[in-house]
C-alpha positions as CSV (number, residue, x, y, z in Angstrom):
1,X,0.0,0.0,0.0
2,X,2.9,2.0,0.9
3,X,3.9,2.6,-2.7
4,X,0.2,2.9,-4.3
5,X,-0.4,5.9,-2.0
6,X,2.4,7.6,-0.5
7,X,3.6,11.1,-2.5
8,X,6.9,11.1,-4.5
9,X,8.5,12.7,-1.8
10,X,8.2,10.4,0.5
11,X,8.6,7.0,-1.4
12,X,11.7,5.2,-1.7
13,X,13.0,2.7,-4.1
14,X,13.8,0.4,-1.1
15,X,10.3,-0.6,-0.8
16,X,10.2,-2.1,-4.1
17,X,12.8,-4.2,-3.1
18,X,11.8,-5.0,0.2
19,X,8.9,-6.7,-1.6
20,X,10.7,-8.0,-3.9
21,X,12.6,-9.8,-1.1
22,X,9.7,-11.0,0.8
23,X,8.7,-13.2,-2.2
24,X,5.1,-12.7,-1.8
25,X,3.4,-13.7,-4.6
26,X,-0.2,-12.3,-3.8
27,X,1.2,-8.7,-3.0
28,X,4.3,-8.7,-6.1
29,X,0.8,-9.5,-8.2
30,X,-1.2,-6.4,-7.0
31,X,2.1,-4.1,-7.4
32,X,2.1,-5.7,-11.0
33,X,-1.6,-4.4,-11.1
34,X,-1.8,-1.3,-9.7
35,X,1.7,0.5,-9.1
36,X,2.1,3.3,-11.3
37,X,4.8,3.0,-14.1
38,X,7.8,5.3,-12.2
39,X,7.2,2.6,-9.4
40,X,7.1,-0.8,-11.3
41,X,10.4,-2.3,-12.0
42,X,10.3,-5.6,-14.0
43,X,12.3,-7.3,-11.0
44,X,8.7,-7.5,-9.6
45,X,7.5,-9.8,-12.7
46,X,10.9,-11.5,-12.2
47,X,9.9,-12.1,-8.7
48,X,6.7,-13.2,-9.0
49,X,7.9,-15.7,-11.5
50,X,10.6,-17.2,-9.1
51,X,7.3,-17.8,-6.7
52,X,5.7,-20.2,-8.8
53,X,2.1,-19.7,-7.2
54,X,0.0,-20.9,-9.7
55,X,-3.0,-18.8,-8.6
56,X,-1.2,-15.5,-9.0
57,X,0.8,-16.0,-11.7
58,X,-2.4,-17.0,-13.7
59,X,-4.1,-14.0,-12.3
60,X,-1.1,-11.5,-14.0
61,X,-1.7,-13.1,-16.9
62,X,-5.4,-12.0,-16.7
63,X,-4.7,-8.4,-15.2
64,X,-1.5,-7.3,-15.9
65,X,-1.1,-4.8,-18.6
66,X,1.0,-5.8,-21.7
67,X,3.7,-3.6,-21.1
68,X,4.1,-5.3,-17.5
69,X,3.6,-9.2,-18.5
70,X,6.0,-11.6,-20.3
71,X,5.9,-14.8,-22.0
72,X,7.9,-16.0,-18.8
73,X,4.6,-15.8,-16.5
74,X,2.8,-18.2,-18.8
75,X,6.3,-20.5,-18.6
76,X,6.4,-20.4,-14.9
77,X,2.5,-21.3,-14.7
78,X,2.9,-24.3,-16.7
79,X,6.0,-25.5,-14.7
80,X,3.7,-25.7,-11.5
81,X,2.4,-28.4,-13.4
82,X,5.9,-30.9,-12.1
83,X,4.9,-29.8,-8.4
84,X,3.1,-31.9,-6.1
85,X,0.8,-29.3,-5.4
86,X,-1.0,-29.7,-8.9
87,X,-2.9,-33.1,-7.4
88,X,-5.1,-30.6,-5.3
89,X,-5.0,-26.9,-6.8
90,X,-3.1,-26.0,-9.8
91,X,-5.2,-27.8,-12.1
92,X,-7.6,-24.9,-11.1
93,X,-5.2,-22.5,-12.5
94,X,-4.6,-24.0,-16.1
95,X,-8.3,-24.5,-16.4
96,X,-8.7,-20.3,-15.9
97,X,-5.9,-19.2,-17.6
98,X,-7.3,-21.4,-20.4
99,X,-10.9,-19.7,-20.2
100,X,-9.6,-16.4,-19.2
101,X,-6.5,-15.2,-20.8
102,X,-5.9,-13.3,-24.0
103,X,-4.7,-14.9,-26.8
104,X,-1.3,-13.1,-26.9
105,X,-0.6,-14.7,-24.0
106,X,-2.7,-18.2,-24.1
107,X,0.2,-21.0,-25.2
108,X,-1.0,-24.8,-25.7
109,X,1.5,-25.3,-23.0
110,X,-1.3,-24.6,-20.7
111,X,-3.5,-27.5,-21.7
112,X,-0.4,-29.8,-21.8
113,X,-0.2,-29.3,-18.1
114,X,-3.6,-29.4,-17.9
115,X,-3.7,-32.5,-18.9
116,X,-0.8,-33.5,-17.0
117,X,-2.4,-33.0,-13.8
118,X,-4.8,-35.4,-13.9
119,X,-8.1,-33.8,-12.2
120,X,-11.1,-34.4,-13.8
121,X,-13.3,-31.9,-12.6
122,X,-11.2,-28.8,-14.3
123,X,-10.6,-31.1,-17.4
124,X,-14.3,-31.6,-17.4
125,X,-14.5,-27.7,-17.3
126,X,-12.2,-27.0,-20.1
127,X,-14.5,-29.6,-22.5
128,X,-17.3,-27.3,-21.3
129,X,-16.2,-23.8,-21.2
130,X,-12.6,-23.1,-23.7
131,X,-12.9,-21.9,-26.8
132,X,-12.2,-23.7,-29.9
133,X,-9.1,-22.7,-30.6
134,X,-7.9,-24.0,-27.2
135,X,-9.5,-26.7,-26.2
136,X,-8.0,-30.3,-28.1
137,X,-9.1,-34.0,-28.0
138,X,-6.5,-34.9,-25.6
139,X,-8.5,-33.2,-23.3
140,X,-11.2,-35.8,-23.3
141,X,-8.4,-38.4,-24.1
142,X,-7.3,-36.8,-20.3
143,X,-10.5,-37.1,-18.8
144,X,-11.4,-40.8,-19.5
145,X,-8.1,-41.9,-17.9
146,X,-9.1,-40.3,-15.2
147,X,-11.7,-43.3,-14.1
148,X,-14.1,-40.8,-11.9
149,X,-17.5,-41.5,-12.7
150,X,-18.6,-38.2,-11.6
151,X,-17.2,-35.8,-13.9
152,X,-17.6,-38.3,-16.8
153,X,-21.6,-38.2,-16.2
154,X,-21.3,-34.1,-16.5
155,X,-19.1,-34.7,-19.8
156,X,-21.9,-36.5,-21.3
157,X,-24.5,-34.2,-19.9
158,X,-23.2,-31.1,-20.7
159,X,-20.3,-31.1,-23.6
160,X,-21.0,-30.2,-26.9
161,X,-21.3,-32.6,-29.4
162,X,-17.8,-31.6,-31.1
163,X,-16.0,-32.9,-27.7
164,X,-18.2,-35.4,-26.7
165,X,-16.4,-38.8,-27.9
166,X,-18.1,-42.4,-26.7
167,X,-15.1,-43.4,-25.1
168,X,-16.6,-41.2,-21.7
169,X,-19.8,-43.4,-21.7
170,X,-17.7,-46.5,-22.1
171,X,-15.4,-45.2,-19.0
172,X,-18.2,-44.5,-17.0
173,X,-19.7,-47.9,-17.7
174,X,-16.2,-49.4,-16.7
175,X,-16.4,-47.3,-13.4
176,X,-18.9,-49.6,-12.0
177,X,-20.8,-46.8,-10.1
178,X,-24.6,-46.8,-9.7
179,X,-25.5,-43.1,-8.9
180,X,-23.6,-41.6,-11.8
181,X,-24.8,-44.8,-14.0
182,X,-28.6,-44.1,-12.9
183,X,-28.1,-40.4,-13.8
184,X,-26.1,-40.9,-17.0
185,X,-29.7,-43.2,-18.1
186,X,-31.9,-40.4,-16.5
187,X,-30.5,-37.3,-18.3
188,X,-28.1,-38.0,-21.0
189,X,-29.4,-36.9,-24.7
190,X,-30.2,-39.9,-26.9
191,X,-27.7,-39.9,-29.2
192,X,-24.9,-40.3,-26.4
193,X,-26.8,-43.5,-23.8
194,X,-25.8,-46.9,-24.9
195,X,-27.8,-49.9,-23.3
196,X,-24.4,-50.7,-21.5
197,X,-25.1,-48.4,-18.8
198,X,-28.2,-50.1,-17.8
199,X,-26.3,-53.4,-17.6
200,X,-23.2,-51.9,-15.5
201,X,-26.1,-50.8,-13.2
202,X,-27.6,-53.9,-12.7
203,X,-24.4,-55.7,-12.6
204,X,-23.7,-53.0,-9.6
205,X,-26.7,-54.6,-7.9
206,X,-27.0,-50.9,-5.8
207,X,-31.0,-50.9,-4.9
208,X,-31.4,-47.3,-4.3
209,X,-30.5,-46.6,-7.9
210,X,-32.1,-49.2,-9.7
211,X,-35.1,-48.5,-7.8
212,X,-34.6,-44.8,-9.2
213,X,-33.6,-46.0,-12.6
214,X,-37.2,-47.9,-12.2
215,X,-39.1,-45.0,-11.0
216,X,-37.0,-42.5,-13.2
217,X,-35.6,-43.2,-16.5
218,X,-37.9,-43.4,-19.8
219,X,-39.2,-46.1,-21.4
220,X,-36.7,-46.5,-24.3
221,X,-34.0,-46.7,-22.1
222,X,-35.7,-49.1,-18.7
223,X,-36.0,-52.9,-19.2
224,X,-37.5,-55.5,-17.1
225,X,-34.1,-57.2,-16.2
226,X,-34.0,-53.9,-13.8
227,X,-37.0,-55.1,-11.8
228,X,-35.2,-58.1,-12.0
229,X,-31.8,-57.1,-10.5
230,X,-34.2,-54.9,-7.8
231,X,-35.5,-58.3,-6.6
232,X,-32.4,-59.9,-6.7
233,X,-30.6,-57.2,-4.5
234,X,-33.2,-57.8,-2.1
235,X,-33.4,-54.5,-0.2
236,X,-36.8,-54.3,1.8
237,X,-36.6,-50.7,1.9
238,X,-36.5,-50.4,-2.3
239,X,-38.1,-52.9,-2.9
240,X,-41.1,-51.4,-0.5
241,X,-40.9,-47.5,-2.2
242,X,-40.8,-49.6,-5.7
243,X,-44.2,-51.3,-5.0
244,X,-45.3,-47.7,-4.0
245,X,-44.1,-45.6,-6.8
246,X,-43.3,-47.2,-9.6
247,X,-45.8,-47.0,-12.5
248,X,-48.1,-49.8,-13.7
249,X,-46.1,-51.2,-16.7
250,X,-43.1,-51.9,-14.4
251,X,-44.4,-53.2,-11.4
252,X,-44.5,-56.7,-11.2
253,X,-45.7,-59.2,-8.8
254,X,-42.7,-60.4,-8.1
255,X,-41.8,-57.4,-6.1
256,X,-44.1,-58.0,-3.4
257,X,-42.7,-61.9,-3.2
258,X,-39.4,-60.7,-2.9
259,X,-40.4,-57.9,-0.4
260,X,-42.2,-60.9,1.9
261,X,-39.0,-63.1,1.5
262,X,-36.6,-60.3,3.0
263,X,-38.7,-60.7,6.3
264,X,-38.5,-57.1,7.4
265,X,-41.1,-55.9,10.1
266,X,-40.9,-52.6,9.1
267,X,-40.9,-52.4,5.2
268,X,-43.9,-55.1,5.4
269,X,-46.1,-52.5,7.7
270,X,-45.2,-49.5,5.5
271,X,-46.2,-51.9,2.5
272,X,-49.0,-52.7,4.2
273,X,-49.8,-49.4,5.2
274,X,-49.2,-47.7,2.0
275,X,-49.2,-49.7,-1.0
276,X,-52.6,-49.5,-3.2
277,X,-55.2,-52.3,-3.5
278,X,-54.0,-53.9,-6.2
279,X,-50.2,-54.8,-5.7
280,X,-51.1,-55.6,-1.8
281,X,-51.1,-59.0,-0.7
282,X,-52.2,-61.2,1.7
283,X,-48.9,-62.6,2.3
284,X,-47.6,-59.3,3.4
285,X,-49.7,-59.4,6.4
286,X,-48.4,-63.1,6.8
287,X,-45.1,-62.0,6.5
288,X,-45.4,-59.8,8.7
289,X,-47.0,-61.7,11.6
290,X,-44.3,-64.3,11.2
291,X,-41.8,-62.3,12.3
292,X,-43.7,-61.9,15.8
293,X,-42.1,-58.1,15.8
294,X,-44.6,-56.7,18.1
295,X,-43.8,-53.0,17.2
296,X,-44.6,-53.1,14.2
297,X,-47.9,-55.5,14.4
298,X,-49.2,-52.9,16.7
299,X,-48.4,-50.1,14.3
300,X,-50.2,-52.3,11.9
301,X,-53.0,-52.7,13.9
302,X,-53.3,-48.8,14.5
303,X,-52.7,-47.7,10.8
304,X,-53.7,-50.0,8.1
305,X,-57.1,-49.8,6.4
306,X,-59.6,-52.3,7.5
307,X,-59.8,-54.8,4.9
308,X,-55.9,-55.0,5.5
309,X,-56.6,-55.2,9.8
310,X,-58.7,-57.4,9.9
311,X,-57.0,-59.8,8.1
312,X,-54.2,-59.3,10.0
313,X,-56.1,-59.4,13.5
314,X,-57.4,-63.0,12.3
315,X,-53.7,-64.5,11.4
316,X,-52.8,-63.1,14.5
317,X,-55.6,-64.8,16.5
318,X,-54.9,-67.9,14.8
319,X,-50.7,-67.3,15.2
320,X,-50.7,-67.1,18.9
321,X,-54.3,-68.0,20.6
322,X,-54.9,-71.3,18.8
323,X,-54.8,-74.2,20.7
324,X,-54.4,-77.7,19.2
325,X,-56.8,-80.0,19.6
């Protein structure tokens, strides 16, 4: 601050180089920015480069005016790409610089290291947001070896068609992971789903998501070997909001069977309690008596409809109060 506001009289040449000394990236940045021309001394640019913090060297290359920057900023940005700091933050950096910075100063160097870093999320966001004439197909090349089904979902969501290869869907199919699979099924376009992610979802046997990929995705995309794969997961607790919300033309029987077999107290009451006319079943109420779990046979008792109650009052009756003979 010192030498943005003090009068001529007063400032010193010593305070450049006191901050040149100090080797503060952040504040050598700002002097870059805002220190009048009699002040600057290209030391400062020569400090800031001998830094190597990613974050300010790519914000000179936004800010700086041309007669302050130099090609060396851009070289010392991409050379943060061989520290070890680049696995967490610097990946940020190149992504920006790619977005933000002139042409004059933009060098492919950038999305070399980029790419060398490794982090999908800010690879993902240069196949999203550079311009043409900086963005490259080893960019997406970058991104698949990556293996994180995350960003590999947004790819295929959100990249243009230009970038979009199939070798993301075929990644995130490799991945083995149910929520990003459920989504990719759920929102991709039509022209970038293949019928491989539904079977890496059923092969991931996850019933949360294939109860959502039941309830969710549309028609040309679900297939009856996902009810399958719901019942053979076995999950009372999907298998219960399946029989609830799924529509007509996917339900099958076979839900409530497998939703008795789990013998779960509580997912056979809410069944029980919930489910409409025609996909309950007598045997849920059997089920449920079998498993003798008095909290939740009183819950019953308090909450089903009648037709349902009374049935289950009589099994009861004829459970525990029967006598032989």
């Amino acid at each position: 601050m010192a030498g943005l506001l003090l009068p001529d009289a007063e400032y010193k040449a010593e305070i450049a180089q006191e901050l040149i000394r100090r080797a503060e990236a952040e504040w050598l940045y700002y002097i870059g920015r805002d220190w009048p021309d009699k002040r600057y001394t290209p030391a400062i640019a020569g400090a800031l480069i001998a830094a190597g913090n990613a974050e300010w060297l790519y914000r000179a290359g936004r800010d700086w005016l041309d007669n302050r920057y130099i090609p060396d900023i851009a070289g010392a940005l991409v050379k943060t790409a061989n520290e070890a700091l680049v696995k967490t933050g610097n990946a940020e950096w190149f992504y920006l610089a790619g977005r933000d910075w002139p042409d004059k100063r933009y060098t492919p160097a950038i999305a070399e290291a980029l790419m060398a870093a490794g982090n999908a999320e800010w690879l993902y966001r240069a196949g999203r947001d550079w311009p043409d004439n900086r963005y490259i197909p080893d960019i997406a090349e970058a991104l698949v070896k990556t293996a994180n089904a995350e960003w590999f979902y947004l790819a295929g969501r959100d990249w243009p068609d230009k970038r979009y290869t199939p070798a993301i869907a075929e990644a995130l199919v490799k991945t083995g992971n149910a929520e990003w699979l459920y989504l990719a099924g759920r929102d991709w376009p039509d022209n970038r789903y293949i019928p491989d992610i539904a079977e890496a979802l059923m092969a991931a046997g996850d019933a949360e998501w294939l109860y959502l990929a039941g309830q969710d995705w549309p028609d040309n995309r679900y297939t009856p070997d996902i009810a399958e794969a719901l019942i053979a997961a076995g999950n009372a607790e999907w298998l219960c909001y399946a029989g609830l919300d799924w529509p007509d033309k996917r339900y099958t029987s076979a839900i409530a069977e497998a939703l008795v077999k789990t013998g779960n107290a509580e997912w056979l009451y809410l069944a029980g309690r919930d489910w409409p006319d025609k996909r309950y079943t007598p045997d849920i109420a059997e089920a449920l008596v079998r498993t003798g779990n008095a909290e939740y046979l009183y819950k019953a008792d308090r909450d089903w409809p009648d037709n349902r109650r009374a049935q289950l009052i009589q099994l009861v009756r004829g459970t525990w109060f029967s006598h032989p003979g």
